[in-house]
C-alpha positions as a printed NumPy array, in Angstrom:
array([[-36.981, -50.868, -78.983],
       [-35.655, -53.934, -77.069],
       [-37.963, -57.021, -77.356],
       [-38.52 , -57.464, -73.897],
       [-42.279, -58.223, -73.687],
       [-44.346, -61.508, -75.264],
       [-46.113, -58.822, -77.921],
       [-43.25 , -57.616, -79.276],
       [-41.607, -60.723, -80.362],
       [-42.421, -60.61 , -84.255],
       [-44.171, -63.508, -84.488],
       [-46.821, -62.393, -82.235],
       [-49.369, -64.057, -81.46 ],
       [-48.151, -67.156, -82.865],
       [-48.081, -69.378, -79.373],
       [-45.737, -72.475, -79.674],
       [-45.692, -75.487, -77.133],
       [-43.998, -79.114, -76.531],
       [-47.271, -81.222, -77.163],
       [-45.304, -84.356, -75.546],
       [-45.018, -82.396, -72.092],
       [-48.556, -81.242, -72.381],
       [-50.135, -84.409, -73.098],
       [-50.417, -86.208, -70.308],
       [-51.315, -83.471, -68.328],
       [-54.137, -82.753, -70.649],
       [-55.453, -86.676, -70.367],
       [-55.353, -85.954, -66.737],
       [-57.433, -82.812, -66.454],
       [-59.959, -84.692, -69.506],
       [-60.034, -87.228, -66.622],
       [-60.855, -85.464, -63.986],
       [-63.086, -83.086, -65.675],
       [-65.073, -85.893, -67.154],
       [-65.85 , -87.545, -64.054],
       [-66.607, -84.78 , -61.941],
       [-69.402, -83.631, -64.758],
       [-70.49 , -87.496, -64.899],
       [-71.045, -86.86 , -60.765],
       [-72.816, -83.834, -61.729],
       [-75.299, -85.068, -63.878],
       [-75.962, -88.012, -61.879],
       [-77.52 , -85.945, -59.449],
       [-81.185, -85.971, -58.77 ],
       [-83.237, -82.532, -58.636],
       [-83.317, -80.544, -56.537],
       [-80.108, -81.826, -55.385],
       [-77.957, -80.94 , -58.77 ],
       [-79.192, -77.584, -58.687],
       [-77.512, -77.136, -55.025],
       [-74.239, -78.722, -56.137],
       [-74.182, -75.864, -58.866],
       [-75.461, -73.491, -56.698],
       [-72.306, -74.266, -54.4  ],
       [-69.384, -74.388, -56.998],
       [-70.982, -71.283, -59.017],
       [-70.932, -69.039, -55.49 ],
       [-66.894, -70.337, -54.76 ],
       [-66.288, -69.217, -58.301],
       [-67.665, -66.122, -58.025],
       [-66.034, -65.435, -54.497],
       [-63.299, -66.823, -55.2  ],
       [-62.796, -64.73 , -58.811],
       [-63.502, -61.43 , -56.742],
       [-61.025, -62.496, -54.122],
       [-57.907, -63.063, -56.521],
       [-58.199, -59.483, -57.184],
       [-58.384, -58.418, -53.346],
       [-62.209, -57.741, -53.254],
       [-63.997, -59.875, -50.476],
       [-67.799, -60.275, -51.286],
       [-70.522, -61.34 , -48.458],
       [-71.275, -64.94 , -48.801],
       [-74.62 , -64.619, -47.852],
       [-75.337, -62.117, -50.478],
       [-73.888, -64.345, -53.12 ],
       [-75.726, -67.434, -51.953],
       [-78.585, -64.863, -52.076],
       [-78.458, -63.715, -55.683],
       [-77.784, -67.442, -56.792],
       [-80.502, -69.275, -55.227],
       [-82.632, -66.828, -56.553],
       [-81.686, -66.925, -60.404],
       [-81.401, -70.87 , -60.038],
       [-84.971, -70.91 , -58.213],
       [-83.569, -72.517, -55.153],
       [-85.357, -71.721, -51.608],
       [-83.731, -68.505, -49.819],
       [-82.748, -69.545, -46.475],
       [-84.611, -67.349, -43.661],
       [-83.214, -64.085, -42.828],
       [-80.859, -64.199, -46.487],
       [-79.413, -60.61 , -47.632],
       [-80.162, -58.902, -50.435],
       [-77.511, -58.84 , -53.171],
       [-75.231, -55.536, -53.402],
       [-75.036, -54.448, -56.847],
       [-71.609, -55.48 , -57.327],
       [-72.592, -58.947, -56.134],
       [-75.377, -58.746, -58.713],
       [-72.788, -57.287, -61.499],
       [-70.589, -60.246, -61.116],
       [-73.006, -62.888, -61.292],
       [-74.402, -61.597, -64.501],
       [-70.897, -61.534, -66.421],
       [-70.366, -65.028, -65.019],
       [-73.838, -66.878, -65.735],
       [-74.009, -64.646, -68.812],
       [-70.484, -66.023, -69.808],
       [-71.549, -69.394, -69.299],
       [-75.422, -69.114, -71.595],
       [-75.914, -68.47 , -75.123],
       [-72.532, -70.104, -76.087],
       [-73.437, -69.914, -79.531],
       [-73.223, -66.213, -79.959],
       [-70.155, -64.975, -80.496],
       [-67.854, -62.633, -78.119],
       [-67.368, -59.474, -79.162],
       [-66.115, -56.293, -78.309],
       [-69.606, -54.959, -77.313],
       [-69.956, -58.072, -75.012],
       [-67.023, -57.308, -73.392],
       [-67.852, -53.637, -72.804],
       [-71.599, -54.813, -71.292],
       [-69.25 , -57.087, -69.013],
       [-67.285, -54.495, -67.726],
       [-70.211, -52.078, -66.986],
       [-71.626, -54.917, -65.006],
       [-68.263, -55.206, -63.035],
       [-68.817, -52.287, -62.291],
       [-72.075, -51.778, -61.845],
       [-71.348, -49.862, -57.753],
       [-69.025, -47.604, -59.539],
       [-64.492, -48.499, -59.37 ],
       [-63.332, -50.799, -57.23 ],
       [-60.791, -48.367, -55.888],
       [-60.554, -44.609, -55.388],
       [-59.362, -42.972, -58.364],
       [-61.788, -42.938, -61.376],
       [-61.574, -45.252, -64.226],
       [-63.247, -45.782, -67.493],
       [-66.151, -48.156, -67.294],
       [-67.466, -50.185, -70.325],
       [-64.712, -48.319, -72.481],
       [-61.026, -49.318, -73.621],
       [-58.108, -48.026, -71.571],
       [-56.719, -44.262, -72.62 ],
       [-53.529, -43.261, -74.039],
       [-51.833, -44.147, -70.726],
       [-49.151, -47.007, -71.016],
       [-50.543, -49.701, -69.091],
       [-47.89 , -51.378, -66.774],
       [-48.423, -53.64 , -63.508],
       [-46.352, -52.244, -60.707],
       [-45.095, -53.506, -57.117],
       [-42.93 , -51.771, -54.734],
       [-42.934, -48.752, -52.857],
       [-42.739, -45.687, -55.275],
       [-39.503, -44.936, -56.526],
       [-38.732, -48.177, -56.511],
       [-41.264, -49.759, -58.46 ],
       [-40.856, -53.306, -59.893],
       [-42.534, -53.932, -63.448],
       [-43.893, -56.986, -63.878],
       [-45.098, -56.225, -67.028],
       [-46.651, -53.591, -69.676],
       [-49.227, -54.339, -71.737],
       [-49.612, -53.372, -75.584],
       [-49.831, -49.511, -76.195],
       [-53.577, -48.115, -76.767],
       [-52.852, -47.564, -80.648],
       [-52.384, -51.312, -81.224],
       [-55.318, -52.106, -79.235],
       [-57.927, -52.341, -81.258],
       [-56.187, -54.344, -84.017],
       [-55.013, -56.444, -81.493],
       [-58.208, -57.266, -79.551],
       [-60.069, -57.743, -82.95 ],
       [-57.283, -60.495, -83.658],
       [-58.33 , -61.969, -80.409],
       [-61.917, -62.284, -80.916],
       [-61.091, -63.532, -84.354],
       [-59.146, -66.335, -82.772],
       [-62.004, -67.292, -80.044],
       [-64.558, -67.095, -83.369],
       [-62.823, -69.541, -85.308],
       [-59.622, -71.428, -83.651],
       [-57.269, -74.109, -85.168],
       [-59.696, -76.556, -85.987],
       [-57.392, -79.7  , -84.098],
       [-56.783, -77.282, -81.132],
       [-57.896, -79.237, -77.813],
       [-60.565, -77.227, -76.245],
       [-59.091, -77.033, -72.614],
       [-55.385, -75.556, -74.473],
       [-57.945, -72.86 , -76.31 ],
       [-59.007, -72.106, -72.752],
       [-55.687, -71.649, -71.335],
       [-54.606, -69.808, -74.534],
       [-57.132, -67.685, -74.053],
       [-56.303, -66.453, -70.975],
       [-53.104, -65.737, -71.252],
       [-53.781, -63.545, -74.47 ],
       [-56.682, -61.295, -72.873],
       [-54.322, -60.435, -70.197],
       [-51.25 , -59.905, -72.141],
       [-53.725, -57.193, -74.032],
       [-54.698, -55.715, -70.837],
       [-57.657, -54.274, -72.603],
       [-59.105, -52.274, -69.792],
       [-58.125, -49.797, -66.754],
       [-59.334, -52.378, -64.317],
       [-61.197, -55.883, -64.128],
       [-58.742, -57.549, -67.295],
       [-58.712, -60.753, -64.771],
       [-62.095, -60.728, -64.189],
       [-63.19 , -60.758, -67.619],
       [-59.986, -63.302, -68.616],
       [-61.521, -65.679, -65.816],
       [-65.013, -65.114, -67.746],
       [-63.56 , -65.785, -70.905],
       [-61.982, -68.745, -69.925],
       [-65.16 , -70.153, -67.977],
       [-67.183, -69.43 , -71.092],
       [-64.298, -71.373, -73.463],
       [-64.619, -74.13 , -71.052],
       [-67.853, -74.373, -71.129],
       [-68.185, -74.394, -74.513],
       [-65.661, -77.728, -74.486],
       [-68.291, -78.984, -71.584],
       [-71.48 , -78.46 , -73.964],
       [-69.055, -80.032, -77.012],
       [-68.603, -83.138, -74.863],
       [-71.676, -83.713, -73.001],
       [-74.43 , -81.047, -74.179],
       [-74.953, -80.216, -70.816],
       [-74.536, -76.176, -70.694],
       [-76.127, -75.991, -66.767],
       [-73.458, -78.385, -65.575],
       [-70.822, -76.355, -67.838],
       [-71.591, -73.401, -65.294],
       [-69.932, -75.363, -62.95 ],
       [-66.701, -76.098, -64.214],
       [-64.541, -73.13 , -64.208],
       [-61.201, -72.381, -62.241],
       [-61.45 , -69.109, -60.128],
       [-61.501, -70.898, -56.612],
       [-58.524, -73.066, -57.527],
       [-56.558, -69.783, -58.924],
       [-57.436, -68.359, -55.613],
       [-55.839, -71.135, -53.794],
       [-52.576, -70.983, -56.143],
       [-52.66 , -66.873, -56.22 ],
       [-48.556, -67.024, -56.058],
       [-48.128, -69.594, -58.713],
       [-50.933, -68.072, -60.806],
       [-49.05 , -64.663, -60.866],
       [-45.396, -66.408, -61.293],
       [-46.483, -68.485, -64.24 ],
       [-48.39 , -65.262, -65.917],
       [-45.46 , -63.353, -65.381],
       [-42.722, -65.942, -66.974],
       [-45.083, -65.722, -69.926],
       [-44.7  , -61.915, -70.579],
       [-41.39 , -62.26 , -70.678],
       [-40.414, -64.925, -72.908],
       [-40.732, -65.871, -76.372],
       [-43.462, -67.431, -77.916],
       [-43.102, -70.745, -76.229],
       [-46.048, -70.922, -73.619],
       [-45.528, -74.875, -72.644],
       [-44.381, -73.88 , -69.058],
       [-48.007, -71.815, -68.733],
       [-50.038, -74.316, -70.177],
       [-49.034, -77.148, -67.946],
       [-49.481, -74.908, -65.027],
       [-52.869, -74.34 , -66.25 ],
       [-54.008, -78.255, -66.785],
       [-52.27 , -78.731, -63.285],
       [-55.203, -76.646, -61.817],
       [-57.939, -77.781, -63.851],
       [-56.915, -81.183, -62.789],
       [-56.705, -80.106, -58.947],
       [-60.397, -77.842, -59.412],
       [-61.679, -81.073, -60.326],
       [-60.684, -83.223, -57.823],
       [-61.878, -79.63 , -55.116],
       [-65.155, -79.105, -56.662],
       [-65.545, -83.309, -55.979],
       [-65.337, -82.835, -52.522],
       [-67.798, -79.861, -53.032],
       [-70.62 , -82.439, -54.374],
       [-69.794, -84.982, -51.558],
       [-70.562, -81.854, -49.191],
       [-73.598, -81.013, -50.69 ],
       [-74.614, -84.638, -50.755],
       [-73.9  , -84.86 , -46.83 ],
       [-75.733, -81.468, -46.28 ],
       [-79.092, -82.984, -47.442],
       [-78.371, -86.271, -45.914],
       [-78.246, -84.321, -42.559],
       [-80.887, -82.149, -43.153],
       [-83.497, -85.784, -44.022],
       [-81.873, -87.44 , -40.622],
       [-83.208, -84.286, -38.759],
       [-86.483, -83.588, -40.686],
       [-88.158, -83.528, -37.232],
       [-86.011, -82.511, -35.059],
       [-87.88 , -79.039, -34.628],
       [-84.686, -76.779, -34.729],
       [-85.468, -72.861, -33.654],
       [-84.483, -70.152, -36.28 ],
       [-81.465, -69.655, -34.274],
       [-80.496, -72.905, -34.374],
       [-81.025, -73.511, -37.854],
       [-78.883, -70.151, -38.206],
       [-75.906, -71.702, -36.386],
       [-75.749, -75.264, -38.625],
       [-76.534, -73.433, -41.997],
       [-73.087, -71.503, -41.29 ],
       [-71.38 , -74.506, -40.368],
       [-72.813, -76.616, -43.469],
       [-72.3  , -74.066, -45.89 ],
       [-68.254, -73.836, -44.856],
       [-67.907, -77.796, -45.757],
       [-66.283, -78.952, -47.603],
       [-63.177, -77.377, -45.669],
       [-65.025, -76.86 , -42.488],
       [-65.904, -74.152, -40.3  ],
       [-62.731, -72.534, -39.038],
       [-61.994, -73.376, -35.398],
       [-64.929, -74.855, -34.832],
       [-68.327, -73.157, -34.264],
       [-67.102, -71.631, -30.364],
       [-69.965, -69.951, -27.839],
       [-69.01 , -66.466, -28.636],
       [-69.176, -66.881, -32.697],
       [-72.543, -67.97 , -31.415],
       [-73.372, -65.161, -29.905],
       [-72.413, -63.038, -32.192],
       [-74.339, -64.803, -35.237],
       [-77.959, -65.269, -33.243],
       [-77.466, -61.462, -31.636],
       [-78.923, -63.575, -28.242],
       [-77.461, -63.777, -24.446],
       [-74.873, -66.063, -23.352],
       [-77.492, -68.292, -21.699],
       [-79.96 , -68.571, -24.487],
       [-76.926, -69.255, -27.1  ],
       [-75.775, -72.153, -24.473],
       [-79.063, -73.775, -24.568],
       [-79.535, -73.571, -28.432],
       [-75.649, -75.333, -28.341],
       [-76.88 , -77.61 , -25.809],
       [-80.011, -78.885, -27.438],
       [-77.954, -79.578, -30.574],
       [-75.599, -81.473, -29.047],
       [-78.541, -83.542, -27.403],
       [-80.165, -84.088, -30.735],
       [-76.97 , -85.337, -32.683],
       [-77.106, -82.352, -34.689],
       [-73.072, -80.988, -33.313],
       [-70.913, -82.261, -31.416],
       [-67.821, -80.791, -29.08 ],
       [-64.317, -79.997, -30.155],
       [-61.508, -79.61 , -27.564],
       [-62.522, -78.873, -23.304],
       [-62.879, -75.974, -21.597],
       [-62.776, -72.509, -23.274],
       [-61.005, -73.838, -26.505],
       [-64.053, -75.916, -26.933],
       [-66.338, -75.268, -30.312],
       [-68.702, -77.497, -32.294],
       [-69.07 , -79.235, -35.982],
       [-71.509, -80.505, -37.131],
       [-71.964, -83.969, -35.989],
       [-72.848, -86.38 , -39.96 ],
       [-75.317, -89.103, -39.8  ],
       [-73.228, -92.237, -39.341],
       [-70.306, -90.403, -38.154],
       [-67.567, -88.252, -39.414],
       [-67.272, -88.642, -42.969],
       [-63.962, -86.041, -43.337],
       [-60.672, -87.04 , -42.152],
       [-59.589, -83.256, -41.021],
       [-62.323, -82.644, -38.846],
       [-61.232, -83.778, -35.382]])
């Protein structure tokens, strides 16, 4: 058999990179990491609590998302503020069960770092991926290792399939997996902790241990490795939460898959996957900055406006603008988007518009029927891509 896959070069698993090309991508990422946790824990309660409340629900949309499944914001918000004892804004849904499955493999991933990962863990994080039964229609084994069947990744319309890759067969599995957890146990003692990370991502997909969910649980992984480098540097496990990459994977879905991909198919040699990797830790922290200065800005309006009296409606309408930032609300908050969020008449959806205007609270975007709303920041706009 042709060596045409990453595990069946013969020295697998023995990953080789060009230190020199990594290293200055790693100081970067070290940089950027390091100051967005120093902004983290400079935070005052209840205010730090929000910030993680914030990145931990992009994460966990954002992780669902790569994989094509689009969860209610609201219900995540929901199930967060509740485990982080935040107050539940008025009118908040309840959590679905696979909102409430994800959030326990990710918090879960991210707490008792000191116990190691095993196979059993893994299996409790599937079941709880799965906790509203498979993602898709046909049925797959839940909380178990994949069957017999070879496990390949497939595009194209059938009959002319493209194989992007195939993952180890099922009676090299368990060896194989074993070696992995091994690895994450006890890893080469001078091994930076952001390349065990990105090492260990790469190897829990190339095993493709599972039917369904394998990036899931490699995003897991990886968010509990780096928060394990988080509590290493800083001791600060809660802000480690907060720290992952999901959302920033999301935004680079294309590259994420090309540089993957390259992987499977070449030799031990993972330098070109690695940098990719530091690349985006580097660009989530710089993202997840802007997330902070949102959250920041969100309670700065909220003081400014402490007695400003807003209706339930009205309170509705800016929540769902705030909680967009730190990209902003897309195309503005328009009449009819009002309309359809407060479920009231054209008139009394004009006059709750209106009366924010009036108090400073939004302010109009473009005339006539293209017009809409943001919100309108004490002191003035504070982002440059909001006009």
């Amino acid at each position: 058999m042709a060596s045409s896959w990453i595990w069946q070069q013969p020295d697998w698993p023995q990953f080789r990179w060009k230190g020199s090309a990594l290293e200055p991508l790693l100081e970067q990422a070290r940089a950027a990491r390091q100051e967005l946790l120093s902004r983290l824990e400079s935070l005052e309660p209840p205010l730090d609590r929000e910030a993680i409340s914030a990145l931990l629900g992009r994460e966990s949309l954002g992780t669902a998302a790569i994989e094509g499944e689009l969860l209610d914001p609201g219900q995540v918000r929901s199930s967060i503020a509740r485990r982080l004892r935040l107050p539940l804004a008025e009118g908040q849904p309840a959590a679905s069960a696979e909102v409430e499955g994800l959030l326990d493999v990710l918090l879960e991933a991210t707490s008792t770092l000191d116990e190691p990962l095993t196979l059993a863990t893994l299996n409790h994080w599937h079941q709880r991926l799965f906790a509203a039964g498979p993602d898709g229609l046909r049925a797959i084994r839940i909380g178990e290792l994949r069957d017999e069947a070879p496990m390949q990744v497939l595009s194209g319309a059938i009959g002319r399939e493209r194989l992007h890759f195939e993952a180890p067969p099922r009676d090299q599995l368990e060896e194989q997996l074993e070696a992995f957890l091994d690895w994450v146990a006890s890893p080469p003692a001078q091994l930076d902790g952001l390349l065990r990370a990105g090492l260990a991502h790469l190897w829990f997909l190339t095993l493709h241990p599972y039917e369904d969910g394998n990036g899931r649980l490699a995003r897991a992984i990886t968010d509990r490795l780096l928060a394990q480098d988080c509590k290493a540097q800083s001791q600060q496990v809660l802000s480690g939460r907060a720290l992952g990459i999901s959302a920033q994977i999301l935004r680079e879905r294309e590259g994420y898959y090309t540089a993957v991909e390259r992987c499977q198919r070449g030799d031990q040699d993972v330098t070109s996957w690695l940098s990719w990797f530091l690349e985006q830790l580097t660009a989530a922290a710089a993202t997840n900055g802007a997330v902070i200065d949102a959250v920041q800005r969100k309670a700065a309006f909220w003081w400014s406006h402490r007695h400003s009296g807003f209706n339930s409606r009205q309170q509705k309408l800016l929540n769902r603008l705030l909680d967009a930032e730190p990209e902003g609300f897309t195309g503005g908050m328009t009449l009819r988007k009002a309309i359809s969020l407060t479920k009231v008449s054209r008139a009394t959806a004009w006059r709750d518009l209106a009366d924010l205007v009036e108090q400073q609270a939004i302010e109009p975007i473009g005339e006539g029927r293209s017009r809409a709303y943001r919100i309108h920041w004490p002191g003035g706009p504070s982002r440059g891509d909001c006009a």
